[in-house]
C-alpha positions as CSV (number, residue, x, y, z in Angstrom):
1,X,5.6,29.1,21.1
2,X,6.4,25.6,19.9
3,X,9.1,25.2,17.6
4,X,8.8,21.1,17.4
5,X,8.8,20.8,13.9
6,X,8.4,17.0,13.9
7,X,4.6,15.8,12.8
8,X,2.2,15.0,15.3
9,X,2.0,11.7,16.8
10,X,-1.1,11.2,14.6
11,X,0.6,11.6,11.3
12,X,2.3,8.9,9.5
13,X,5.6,9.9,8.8
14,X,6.8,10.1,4.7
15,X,9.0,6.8,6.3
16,X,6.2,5.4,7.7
17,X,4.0,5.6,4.3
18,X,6.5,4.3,2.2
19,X,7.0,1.2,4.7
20,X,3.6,0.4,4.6
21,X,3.4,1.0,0.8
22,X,6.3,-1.5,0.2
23,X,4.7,-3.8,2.5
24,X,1.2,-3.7,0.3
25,X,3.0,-4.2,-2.5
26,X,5.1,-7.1,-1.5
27,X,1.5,-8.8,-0.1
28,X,0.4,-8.4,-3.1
29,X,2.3,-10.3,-5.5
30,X,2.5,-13.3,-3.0
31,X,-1.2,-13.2,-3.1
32,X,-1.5,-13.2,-6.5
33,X,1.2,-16.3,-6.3
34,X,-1.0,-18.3,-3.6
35,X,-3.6,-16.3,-2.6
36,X,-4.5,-14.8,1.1
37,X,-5.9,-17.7,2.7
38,X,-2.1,-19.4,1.8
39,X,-0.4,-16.5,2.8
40,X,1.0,-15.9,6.6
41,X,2.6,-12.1,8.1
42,X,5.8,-14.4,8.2
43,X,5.6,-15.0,5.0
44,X,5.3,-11.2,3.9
45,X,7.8,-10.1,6.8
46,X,10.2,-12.7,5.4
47,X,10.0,-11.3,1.9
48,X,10.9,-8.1,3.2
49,X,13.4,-9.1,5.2
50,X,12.0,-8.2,9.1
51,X,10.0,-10.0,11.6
52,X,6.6,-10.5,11.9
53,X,6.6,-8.1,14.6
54,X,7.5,-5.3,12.5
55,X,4.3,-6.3,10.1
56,X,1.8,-5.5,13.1
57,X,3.6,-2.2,13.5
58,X,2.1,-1.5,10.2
59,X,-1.0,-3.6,9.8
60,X,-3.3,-5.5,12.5
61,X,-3.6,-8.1,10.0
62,X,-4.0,-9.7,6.5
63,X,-7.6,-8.1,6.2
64,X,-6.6,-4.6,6.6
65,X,-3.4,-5.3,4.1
66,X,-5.5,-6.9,1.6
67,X,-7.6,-4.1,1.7
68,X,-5.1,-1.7,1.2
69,X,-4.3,-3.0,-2.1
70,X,-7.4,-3.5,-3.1
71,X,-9.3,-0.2,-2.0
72,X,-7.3,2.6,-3.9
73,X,-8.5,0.8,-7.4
74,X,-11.9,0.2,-6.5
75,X,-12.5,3.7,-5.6
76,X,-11.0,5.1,-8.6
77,X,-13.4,2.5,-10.5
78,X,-16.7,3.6,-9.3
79,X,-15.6,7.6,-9.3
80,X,-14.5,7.4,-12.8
81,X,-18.0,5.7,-13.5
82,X,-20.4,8.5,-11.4
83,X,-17.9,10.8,-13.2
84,X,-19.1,9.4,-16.9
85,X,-22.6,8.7,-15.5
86,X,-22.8,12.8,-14.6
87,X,-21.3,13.9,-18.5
88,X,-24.7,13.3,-20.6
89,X,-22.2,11.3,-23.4
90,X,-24.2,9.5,-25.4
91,X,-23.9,5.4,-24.2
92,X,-21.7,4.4,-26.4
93,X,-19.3,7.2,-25.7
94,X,-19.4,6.6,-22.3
95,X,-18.7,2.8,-23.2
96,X,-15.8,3.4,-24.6
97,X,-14.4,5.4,-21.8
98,X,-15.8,3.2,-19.5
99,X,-13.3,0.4,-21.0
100,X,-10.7,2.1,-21.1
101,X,-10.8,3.3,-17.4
102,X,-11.3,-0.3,-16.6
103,X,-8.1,-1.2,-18.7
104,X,-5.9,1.6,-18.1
105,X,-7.2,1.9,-13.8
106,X,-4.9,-1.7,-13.2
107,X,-1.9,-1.6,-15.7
108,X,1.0,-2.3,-15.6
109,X,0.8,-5.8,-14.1
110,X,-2.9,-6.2,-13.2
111,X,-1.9,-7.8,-9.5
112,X,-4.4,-5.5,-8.2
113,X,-6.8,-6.3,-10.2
114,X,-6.1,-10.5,-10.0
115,X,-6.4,-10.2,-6.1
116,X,-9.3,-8.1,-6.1
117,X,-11.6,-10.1,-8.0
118,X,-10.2,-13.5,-6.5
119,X,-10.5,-12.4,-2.9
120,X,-13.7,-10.3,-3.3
121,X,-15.7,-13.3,-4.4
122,X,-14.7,-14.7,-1.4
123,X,-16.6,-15.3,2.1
124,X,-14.0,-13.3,4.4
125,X,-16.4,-11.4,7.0
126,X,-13.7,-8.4,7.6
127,X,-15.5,-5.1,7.6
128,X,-13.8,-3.7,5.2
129,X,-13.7,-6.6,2.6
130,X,-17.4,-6.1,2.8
131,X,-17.5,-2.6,2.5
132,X,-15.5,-2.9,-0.6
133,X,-17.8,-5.5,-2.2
134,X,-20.2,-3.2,-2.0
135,X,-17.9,-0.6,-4.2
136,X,-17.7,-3.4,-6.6
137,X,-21.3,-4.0,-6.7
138,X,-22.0,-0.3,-7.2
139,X,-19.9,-0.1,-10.5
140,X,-21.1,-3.0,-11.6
141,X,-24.7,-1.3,-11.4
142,X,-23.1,1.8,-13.1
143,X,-22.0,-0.8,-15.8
144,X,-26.0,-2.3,-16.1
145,X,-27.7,1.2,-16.2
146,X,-25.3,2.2,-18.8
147,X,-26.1,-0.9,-21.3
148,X,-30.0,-0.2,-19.9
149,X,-29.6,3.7,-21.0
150,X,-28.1,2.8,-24.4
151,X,-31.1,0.4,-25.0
152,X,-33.8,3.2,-24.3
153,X,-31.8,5.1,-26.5
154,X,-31.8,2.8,-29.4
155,X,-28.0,2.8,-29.5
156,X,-27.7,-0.6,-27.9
157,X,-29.6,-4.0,-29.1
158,X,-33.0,-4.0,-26.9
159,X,-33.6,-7.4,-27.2
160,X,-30.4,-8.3,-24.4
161,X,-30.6,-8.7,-20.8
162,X,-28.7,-5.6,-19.5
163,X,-27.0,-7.2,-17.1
164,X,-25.4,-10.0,-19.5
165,X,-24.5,-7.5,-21.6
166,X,-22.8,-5.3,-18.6
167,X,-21.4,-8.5,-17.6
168,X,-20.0,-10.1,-20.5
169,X,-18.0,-7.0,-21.4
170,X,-17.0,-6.7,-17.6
171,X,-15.9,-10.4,-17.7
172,X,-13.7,-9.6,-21.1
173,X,-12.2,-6.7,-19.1
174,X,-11.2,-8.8,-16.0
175,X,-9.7,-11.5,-18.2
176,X,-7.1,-8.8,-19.3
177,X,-5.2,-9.6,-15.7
178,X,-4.3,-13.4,-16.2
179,X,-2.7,-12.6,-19.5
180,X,-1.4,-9.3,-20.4
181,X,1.6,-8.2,-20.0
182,X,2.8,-4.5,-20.7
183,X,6.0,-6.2,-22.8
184,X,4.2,-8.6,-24.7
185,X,4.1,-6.7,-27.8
186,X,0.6,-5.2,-27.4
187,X,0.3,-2.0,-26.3
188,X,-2.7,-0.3,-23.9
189,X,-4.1,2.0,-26.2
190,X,-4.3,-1.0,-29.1
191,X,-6.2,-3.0,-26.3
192,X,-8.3,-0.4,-25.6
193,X,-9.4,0.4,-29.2
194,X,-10.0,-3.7,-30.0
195,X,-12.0,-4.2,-26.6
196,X,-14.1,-1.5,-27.9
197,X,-15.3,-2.3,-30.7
198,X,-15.9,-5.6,-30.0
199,X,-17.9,-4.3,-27.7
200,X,-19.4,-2.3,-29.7
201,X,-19.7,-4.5,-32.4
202,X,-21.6,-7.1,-30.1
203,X,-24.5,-4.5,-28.7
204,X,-24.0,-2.0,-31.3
205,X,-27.9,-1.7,-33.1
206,X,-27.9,-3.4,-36.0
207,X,-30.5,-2.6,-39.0
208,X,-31.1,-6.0,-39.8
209,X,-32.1,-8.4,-37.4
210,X,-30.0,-11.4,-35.8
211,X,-32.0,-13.7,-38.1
212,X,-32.1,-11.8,-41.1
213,X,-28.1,-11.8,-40.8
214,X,-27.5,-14.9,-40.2
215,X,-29.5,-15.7,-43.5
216,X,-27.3,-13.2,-45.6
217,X,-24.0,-14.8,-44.3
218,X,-25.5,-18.3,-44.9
219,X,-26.9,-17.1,-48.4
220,X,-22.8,-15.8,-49.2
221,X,-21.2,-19.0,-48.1
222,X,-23.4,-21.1,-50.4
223,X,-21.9,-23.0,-53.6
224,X,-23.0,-20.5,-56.7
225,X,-24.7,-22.2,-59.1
226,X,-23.4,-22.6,-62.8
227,X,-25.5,-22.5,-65.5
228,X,-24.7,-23.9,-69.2
């Protein structure tokens, strides 16, 4: 009978995880600082305080570190979509919720989220920074057959591209990492709410048209006339 009660070989040790963790974690904010093609192991083993040698222990290089920062969020992205996608909420339900998992997936400091989209629109060939511009791609799909749902529904404006729409309120999302900041006096759930209805308010369906509004808001600012 054995009575080793050590993990296998195979298993990474609870002192093992949290080395690698830290060591993600460090990577990270030096490439948000300079980005990964500025960035050297020494430069992450230095802000540790250990070798190089003790990086490759860990990780065979900056690839498969980059990706473990990135990976974890971009999963949890595109489940959380097929997740709303599978619910039957109406579109702009699941538009909300769909913000808000965007918002809430990154805080508090959005470094994930700064490296993901900097590095991702890259050209590095590493296997696994492809396979995870494929996750991206799939959620952004998720993100253009919602807006495309909501159209044949008559809940969003028909006369938009989907895919502007998807990516306009994407792009509004992403922006959130190069300025927010969890102390800066605005908290997530106020963000959340404002994103949304802007949002909304943009592809909401309207019951006049574009043209027919524009005329009302000119007609209101014009000089009323006086009469004798």
């Amino acid at each position: 009978m054995n009575t080793n009660l050590e993990p296998p070989p195979s298993l990474p040790s609870t002192r093992n995880v949290k080395r690698r963790a830290e060591i993600a974690r460090c990577a990270a904010e030096i490439f948000d600082r300079q980005g990964v093609s500025r960035t050297s192991l020494e430069n992450i083993a230095a802000a540790i305080g250990v070798k190089r040698e003790a990086v490759y222990y860990y990780y065979r290089d900056k690839s498969e570190i980059l990706c473990e920062i990135i990976r974890p969020h971009s999963d949890a992205l595109l489940c959380g979509m097929e997740r709303l996608s599978a619910l039957g909420l109406p579109a702009t339900a699941r538009l909300s919720l769909a913000i808000s998992s965007h918002l809430e997936r990154f805080n508090p400091t959005y470094v994930e989220m700064t490296v993901a989209l900097r590095e991702l629109s890259g050209s590095n060939p590493a296997p696994g920074i492809v396979e995870l511009r494929q996750v991206w791609k799939d959620y952004e799909q998720h993100w253009v057959e919602l807006f495309r749902q909501g159209q044949a529904t008559g809940e969003f404006n028909a006369d938009q591209n989907p895919k502007l729409m998807a990516f306009a309120v994407l792009g509004m999302c992403n922006a959130v990492s190069g300025w927010y900041r969890p102390d800066g006096g605005i908290a997530m759930n106020e963000l959340v709410r404002s994103y949304t209805a802007i949002a909304l308010g943009g592809v909401a369906r309207h019951r006049e048209k574009p043209e027919e509004r524009v005329a009302v808001a000119r007609k209101s600012r014009a000089p009323k006339e006086h009469r004798p």
